[in-house]
C-alpha positions as CSV (number, residue, x, y, z in Angstrom):
1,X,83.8,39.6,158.6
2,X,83.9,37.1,161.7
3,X,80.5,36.0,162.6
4,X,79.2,35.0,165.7
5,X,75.7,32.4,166.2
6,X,72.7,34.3,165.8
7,X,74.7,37.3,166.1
8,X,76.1,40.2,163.3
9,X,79.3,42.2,164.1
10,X,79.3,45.6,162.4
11,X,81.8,48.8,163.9
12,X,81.3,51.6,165.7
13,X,83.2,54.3,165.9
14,X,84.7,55.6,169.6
15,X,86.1,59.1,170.7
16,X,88.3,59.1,173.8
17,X,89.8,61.9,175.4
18,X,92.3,62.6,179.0
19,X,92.7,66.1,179.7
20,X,94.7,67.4,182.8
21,X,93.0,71.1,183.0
22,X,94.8,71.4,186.3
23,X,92.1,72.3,188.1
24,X,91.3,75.7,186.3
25,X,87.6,76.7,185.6
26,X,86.6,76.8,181.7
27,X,85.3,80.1,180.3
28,X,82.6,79.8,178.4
29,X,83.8,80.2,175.6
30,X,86.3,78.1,175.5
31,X,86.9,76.5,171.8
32,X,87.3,72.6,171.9
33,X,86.6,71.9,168.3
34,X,90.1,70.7,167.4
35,X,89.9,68.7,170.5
36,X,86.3,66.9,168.7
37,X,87.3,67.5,165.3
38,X,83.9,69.4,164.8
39,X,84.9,69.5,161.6
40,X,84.7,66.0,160.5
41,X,82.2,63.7,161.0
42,X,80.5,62.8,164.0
43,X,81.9,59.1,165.8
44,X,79.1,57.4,167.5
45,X,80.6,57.6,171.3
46,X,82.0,59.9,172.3
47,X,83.6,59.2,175.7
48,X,83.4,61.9,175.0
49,X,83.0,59.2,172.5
50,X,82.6,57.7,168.5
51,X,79.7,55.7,168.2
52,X,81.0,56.8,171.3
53,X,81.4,59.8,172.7
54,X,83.6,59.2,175.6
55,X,85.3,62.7,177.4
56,X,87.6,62.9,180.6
57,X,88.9,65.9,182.4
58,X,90.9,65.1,185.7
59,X,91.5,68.0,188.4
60,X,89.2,70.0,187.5
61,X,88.3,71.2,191.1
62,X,91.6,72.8,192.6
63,X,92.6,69.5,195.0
64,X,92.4,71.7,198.8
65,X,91.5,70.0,201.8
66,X,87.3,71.1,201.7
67,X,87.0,69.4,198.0
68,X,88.7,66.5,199.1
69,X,86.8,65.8,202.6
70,X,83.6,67.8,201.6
71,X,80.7,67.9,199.0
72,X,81.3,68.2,195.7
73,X,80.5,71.2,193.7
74,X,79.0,70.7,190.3
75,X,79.2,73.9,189.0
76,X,82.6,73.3,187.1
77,X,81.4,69.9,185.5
78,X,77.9,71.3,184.6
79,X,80.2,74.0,182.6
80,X,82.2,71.6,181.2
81,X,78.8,69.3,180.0
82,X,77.8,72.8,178.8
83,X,81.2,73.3,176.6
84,X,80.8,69.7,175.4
85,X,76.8,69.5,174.4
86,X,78.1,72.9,172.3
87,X,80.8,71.3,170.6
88,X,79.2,68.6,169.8
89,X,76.0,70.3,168.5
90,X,78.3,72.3,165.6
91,X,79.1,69.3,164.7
92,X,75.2,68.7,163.5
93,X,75.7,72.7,161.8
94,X,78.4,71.5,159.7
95,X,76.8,68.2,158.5
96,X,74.0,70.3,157.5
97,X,75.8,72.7,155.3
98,X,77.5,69.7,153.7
99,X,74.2,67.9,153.8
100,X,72.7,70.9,151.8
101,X,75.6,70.8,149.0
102,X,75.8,67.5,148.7
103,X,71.7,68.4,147.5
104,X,72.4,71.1,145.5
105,X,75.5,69.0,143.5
106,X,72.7,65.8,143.4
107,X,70.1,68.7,142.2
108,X,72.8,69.9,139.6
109,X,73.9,66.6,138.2
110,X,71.1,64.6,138.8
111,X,72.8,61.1,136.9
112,X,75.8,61.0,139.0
113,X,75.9,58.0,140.6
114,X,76.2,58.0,145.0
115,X,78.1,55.4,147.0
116,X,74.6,55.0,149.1
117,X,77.0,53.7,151.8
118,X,77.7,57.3,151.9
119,X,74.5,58.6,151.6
120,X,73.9,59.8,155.3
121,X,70.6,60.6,156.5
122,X,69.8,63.5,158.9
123,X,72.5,64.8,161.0
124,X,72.6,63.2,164.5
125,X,72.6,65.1,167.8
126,X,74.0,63.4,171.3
127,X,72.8,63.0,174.4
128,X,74.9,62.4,177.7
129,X,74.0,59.3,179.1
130,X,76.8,59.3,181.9
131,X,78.5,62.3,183.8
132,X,80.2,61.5,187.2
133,X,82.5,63.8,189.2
134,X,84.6,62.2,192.0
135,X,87.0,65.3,193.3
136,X,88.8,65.8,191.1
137,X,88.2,63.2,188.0
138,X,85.1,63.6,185.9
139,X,84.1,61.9,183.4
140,X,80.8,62.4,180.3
141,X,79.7,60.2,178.1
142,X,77.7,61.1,175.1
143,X,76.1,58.6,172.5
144,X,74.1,59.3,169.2
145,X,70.7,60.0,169.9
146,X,69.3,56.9,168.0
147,X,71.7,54.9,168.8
148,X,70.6,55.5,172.9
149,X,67.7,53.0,172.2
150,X,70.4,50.6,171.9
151,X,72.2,51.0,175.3
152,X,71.2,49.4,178.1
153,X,72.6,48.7,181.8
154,X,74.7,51.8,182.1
155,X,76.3,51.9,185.7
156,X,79.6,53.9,187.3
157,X,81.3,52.8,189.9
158,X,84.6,55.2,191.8
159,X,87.6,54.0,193.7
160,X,89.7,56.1,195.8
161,X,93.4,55.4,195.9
162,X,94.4,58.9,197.3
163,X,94.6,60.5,200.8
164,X,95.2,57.4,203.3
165,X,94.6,54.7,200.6
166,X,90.8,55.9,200.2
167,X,89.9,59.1,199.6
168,X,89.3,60.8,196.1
169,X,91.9,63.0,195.0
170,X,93.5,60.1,193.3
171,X,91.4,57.1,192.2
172,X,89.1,56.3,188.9
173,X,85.8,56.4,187.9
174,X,84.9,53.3,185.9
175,X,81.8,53.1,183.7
176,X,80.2,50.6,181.9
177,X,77.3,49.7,179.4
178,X,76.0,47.4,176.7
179,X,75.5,48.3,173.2
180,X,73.2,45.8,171.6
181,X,75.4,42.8,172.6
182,X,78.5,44.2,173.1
183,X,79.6,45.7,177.1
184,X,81.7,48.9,177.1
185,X,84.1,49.8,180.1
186,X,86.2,53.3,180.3
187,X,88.2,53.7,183.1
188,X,89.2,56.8,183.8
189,X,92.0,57.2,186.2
190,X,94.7,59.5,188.5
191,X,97.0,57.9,189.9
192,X,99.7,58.2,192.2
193,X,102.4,61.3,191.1
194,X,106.0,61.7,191.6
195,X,109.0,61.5,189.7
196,X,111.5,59.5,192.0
197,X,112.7,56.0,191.6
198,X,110.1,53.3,193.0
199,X,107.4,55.6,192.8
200,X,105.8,54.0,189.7
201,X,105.0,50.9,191.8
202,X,102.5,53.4,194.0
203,X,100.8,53.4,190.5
204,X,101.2,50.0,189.8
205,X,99.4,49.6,192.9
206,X,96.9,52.1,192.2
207,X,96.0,50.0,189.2
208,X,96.2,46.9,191.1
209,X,93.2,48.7,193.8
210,X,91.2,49.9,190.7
211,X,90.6,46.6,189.2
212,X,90.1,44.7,192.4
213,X,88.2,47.5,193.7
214,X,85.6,48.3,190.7
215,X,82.3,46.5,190.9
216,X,79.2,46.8,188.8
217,X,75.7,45.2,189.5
218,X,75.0,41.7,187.5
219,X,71.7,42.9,186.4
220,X,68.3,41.2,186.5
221,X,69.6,38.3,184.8
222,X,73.1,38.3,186.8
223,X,74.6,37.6,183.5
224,X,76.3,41.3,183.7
225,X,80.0,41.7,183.9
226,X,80.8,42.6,186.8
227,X,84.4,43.4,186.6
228,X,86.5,46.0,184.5
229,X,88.0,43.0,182.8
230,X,85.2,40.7,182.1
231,X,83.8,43.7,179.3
232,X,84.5,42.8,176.0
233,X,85.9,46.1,174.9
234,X,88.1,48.2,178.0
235,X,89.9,51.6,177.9
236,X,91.7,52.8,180.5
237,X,92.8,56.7,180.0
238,X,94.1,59.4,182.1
239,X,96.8,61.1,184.1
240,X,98.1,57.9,184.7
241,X,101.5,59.5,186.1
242,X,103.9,57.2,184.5
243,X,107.6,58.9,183.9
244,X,110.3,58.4,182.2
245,X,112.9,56.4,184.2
246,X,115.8,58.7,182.9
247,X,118.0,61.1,184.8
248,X,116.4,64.6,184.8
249,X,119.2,66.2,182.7
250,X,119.1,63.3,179.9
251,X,115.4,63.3,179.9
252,X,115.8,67.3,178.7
253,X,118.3,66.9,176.6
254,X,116.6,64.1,174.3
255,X,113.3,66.1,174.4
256,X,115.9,69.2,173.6
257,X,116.6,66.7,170.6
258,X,113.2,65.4,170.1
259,X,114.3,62.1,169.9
260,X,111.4,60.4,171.0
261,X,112.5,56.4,170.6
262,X,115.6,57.0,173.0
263,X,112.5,58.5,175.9
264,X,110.2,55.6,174.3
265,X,112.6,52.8,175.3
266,X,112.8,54.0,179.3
267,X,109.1,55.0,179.8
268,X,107.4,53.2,182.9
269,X,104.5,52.3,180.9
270,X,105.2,51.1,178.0
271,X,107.7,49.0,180.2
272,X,104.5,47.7,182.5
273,X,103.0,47.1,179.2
274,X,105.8,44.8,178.3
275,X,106.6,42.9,181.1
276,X,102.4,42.5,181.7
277,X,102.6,42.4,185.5
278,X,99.5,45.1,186.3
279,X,98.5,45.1,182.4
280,X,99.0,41.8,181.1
281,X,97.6,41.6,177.2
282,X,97.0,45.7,176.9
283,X,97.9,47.7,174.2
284,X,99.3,51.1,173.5
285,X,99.1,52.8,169.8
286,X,102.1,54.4,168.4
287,X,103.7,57.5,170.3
288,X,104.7,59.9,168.3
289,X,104.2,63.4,170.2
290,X,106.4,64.9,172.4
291,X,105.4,64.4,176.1
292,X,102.4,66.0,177.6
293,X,103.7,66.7,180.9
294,X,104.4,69.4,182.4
295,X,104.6,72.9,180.8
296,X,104.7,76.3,182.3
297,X,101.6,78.2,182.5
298,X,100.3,79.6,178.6
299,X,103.6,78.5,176.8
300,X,105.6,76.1,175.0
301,X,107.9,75.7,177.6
302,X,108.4,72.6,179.8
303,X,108.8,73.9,183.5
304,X,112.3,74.2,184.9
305,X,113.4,75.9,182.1
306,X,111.4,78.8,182.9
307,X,112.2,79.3,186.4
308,X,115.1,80.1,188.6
309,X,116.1,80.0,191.9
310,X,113.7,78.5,194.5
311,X,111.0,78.0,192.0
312,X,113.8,76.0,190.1
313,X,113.9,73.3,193.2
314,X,110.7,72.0,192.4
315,X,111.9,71.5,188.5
316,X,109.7,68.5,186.9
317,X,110.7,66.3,184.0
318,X,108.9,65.9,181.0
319,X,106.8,62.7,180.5
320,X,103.6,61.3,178.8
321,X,101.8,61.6,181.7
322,X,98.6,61.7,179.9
323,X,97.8,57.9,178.4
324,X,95.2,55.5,176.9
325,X,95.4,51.7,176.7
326,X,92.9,49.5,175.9
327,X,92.5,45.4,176.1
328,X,89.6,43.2,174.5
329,X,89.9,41.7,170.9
330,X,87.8,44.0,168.4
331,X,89.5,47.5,168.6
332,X,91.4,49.1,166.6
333,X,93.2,52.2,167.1
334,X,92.9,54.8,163.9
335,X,94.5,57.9,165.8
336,X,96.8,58.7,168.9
337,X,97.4,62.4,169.0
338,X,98.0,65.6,171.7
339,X,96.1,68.3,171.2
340,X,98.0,72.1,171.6
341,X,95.6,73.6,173.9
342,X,97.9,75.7,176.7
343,X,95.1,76.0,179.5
344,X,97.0,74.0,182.2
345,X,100.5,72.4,182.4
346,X,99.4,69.4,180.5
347,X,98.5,68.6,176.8
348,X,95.0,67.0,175.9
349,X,95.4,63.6,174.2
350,X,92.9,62.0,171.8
351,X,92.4,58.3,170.5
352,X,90.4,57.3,167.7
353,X,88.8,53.6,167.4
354,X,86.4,51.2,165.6
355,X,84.9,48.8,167.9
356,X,83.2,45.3,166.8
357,X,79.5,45.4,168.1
358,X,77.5,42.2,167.8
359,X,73.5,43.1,166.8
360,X,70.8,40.5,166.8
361,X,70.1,39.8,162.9
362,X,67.1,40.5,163.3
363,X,67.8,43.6,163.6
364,X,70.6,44.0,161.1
365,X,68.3,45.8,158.2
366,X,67.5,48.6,160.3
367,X,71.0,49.2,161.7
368,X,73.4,48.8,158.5
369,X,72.8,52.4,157.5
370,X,73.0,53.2,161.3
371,X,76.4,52.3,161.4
372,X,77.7,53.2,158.1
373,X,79.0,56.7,158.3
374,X,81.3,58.9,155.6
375,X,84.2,57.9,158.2
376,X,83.1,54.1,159.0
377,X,82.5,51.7,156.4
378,X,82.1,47.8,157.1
379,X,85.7,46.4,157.4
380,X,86.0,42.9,156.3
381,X,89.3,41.9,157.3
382,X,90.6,41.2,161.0
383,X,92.3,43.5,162.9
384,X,95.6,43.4,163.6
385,X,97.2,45.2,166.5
386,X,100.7,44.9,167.5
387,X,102.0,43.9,170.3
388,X,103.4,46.3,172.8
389,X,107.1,44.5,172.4
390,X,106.7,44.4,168.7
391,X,106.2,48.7,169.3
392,X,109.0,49.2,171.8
393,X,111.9,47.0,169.7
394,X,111.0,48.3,166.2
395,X,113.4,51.3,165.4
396,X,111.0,54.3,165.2
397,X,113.7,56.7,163.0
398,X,110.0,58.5,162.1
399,X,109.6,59.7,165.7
400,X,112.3,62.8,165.4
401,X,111.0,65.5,164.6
């Protein structure tokens, strides 16, 4: 385990979640539990987070002229919080019931011996420490509740890249904190659409806006970052819009095929990735889901191959719209996945980290359990994370399906 002076490092573990709902109102009772994994153990963040909780949902106010130019309405993302704080709070049901057999096995066979690494104490609820809506992006971040003690300097700041290079409609909302001594930034984007040639470099320039753009306060001490890139640990997630630069009748014929690689080698991003122009030292995990973008309404069916005649004009190629990168050295990515949730025309897509967080040693007594979960244990080796090159030139044969 790398130390740092007068500082531990021990791991956290970080939830992050893009959703495209496509601007369509949740019902109530609307199940995201796969989405969370209710089942399994809590993360710490979740943005919706693991030791962070961290959530996004873009679009979810239908994008006409009053929600762009006018107030916002807060009904749909107080529903949203609503779905969320529930999800999250079975989560604290089903540690219970495992709490209570884990008791009843200890009770039972009282000289068995425990991993007390293992040994978890109460079940932990969250509490949302940030939820910002900007039009149509929104974004909620939920933390362990004893853990919240622990953040300081949260802050969100939103650029607009849409409507006449400013307004809302596309844009991010960037937020940031410190754990202990470690800062946080999630970025969570729309950018610019389209499917033509040369329209990826509106979203390059999108990017471009966002990081120049974003700007937090420097705190008391002005010893803050102040940028998105001067946090130690950054995720960027999203509809981030990139396509697959691909003739629309291949493009449907390898998904037809599922041959993901042949898509892989032509999408935009992992080719901005690569040449590091906008994104310069990011990284991407492992695709190996079939794009996210764009299905007809409640089916399995990516649209164009549904419709006919005039509808047919407007036919949209598949794509992995829907994206997270990070940068900063301590993450690394367990789990990169879509979620089959048929609410809008796009997939839900997860990622699963473990960030470094350096703690005072002081304070390193009264945290190791903190941070020491059935999921997490104390990693003592470094991570490694391939490069983005290494990803796109090693033959993937695994990716067909």
């Amino acid at each position: 385990m790398c130390l740092i002076i007068d500082q531990v490092q021990f791991y956290s573990g970080v939830f992050v979640s893009t959703w495209n709902v496509g601007g369509i109102a949740p019902d109530e009772d609307l199940n995201i539990d796969d989405l969370l994994e209710t089942c399994n153990n809590s993360c710490d963040i979740y943005i919706l987070g693991y030791c962070q909780n961290y959530f996004r949902f873009q679009e979810i106010v239908p994008l006409k002229a009053s929600n762009v130019l006018g107030s916002e309405n807060n009904e749909i993302s107080m529903k949203w919080n609503s779905i969320i704080r529930e999800a999250l709070n079975k989560k604290i049901t089903h540690q219970r019931d495992k709490d209570a057999k884990k008791q009843e096995l200890k009770n039972n066979f009282p000289n068995k011996k425990e991993n007390p690494a293992k040994c978890c104490d109460a079940p932990h609820d969250f509490q949302c420490i940030i939820s910002k809506q900007m039009v149509g992006l929104f974004i909620s971040v939920w933390i362990r509740r004893d853990l919240c003690p622990f953040i300081r300097h949260p802050s969100v700041s939103c650029v607009g890249c849409g409507i006449m290079g400013c307004l809302g409609n596309k844009g991010s909302i960037s937020v940031r904190f410190q754990l202990h001594e470690t800062s946080f930034c999630f970025v969570c984007s729309h950018l610019a659409s389209g499917g033509r040639e040369g329209d990826e470099k509106h979203r390059n320039s999108n990017v471009a806006e966002i990081f120049s753009r974003t700007s937090f306060p420097r705190g008391p001490l002005l010893d803050l970052p102040r940028t998105i890139l001067d946090h130690d640990h950054v995720i960027l997630l999203g509809d981030l819009n990139y396509r697959i630069s691909l003739p629309e009748e291949t493009t449907r014929l390898l998904v037809e095929k599922r041959d993901w690689d042949s898509l892989l080698e032509n999408d935009q991003l992992i080719m901005e990735l690569m040449s590091g122009n906008m994104l310069r030292g990011w990284h991407e995990g492992a695709i190996k889901f079939a794009p996210t973008y764009k299905y007809c309404p409640n089916s399995d069916i990516y649209y164009g191959c549904c419709y006919h005649g005039k509808k047919a004009e407007k036919r949209r190629a598949p794509a992995w719209c829907d994206r997270i990168v990070w940068c900063g050295e301590g993450l690394k990515q367990l789990q990169y996945t879509r979620i089959e949730s048929k609410l809008s025309d796009h997939r839900p897509v997860k990622a699963m980290f473990i960030a470094e967080v350096r703690v005072l040693p002081e304070l390193m007594k009264n945290l190791q359990s903190l941070f020491l979960s059935e999921r997490y244990e104390q990693i003592k080796t470094p991570f490694e994370v391939s490069t983005t090159e290494d990803f796109v030139n090693r033959k993937r044969s695994s990716f067909r399906l």
